[in-house]
C-alpha positions in Angstrom: -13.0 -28.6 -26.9 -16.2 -27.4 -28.6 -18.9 -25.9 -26.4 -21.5 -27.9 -26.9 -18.8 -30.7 -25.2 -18.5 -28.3 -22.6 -22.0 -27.6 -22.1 -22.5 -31.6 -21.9 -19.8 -31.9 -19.5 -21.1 -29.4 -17.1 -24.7 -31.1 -17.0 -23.2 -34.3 -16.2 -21.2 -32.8 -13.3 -24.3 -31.0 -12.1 -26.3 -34.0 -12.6 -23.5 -35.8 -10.2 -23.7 -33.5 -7.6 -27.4 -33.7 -7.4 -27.4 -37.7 -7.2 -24.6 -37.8 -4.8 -26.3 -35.3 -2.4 -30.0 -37.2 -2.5 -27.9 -40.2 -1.4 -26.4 -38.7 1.4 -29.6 -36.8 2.5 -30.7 -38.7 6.1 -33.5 -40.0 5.2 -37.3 -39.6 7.1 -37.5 -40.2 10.7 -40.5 -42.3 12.1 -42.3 -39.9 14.7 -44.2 -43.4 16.3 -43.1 -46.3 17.7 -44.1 -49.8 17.4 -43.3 -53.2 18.9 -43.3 -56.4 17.6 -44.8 -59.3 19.0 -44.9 -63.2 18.5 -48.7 -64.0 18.5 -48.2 -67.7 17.2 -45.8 -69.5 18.6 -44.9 -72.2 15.3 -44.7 -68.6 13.0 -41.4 -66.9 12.4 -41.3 -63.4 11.2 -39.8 -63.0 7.9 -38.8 -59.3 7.7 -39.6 -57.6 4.1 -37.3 -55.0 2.4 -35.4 -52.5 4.2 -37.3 -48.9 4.0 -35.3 -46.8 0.8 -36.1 -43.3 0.7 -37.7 -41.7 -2.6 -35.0 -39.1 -2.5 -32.2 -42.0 -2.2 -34.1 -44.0 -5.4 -33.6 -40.7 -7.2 -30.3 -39.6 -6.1 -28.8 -43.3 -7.0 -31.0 -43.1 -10.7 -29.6 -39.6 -11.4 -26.1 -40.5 -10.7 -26.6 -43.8 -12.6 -27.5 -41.4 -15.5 -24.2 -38.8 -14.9 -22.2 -42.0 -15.0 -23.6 -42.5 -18.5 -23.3 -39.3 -19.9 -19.5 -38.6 -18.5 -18.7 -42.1 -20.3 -19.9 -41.2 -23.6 -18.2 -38.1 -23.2 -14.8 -40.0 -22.4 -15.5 -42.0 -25.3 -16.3 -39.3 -27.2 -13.2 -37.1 -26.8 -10.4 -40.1 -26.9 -12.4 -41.0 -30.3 -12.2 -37.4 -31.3 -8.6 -37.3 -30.7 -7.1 -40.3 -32.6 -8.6 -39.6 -35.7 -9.0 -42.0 -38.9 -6.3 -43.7 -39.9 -5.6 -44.5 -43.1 -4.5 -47.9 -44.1 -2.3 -48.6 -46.6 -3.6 -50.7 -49.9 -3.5 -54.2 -49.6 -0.1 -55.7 -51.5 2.3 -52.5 -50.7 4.5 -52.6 -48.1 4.3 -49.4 -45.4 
């Protein structure tokens, strides 16, 4: 394995570890409170997106781009390792 392969490998690892650690950070805590209250009585509250974290947005884009990078790599070394074949000319027999 060349070390430049090696090199890549290593920075996708790295890159892993990072993502999978921003996901798992807990994320802010609110230090208020707040209540929710009815004010009209023919309007339902819809709810909006659930709060993400910045540091889970990153965390999930950085191993997103590990996953990438440790596929090409896979790709790169079974590629690497079968070779070209040679076929034989067209009419002979093998």
């Amino acid at each position: 394995m060349t070390t430049g392969l090696k090199a890549i490998i290593i920075g996708a690892g790295a890159l892993a570890v990072l993502g999978l650690v921003l996901v798992l950070l807990p994320g802010p805590t609110a230090t208020f409170g707040w209540f929710a209250y009815q004010p009209v009585a023919d309007f339902g509250f819809v709810g909006g997106a659930p709060f993400v974290p910045a540091s889970r947005l990153w965390g999930m884009g950085i191993l997103a781009i590990a996953a990438v990078i440790a596929a090409f790599v896979v790709g790169w070394v079974l590629g690497r390792g079968r070779g070209l074949q040679k076929s034989a000319p067209e009419g002979t027999a093998e």
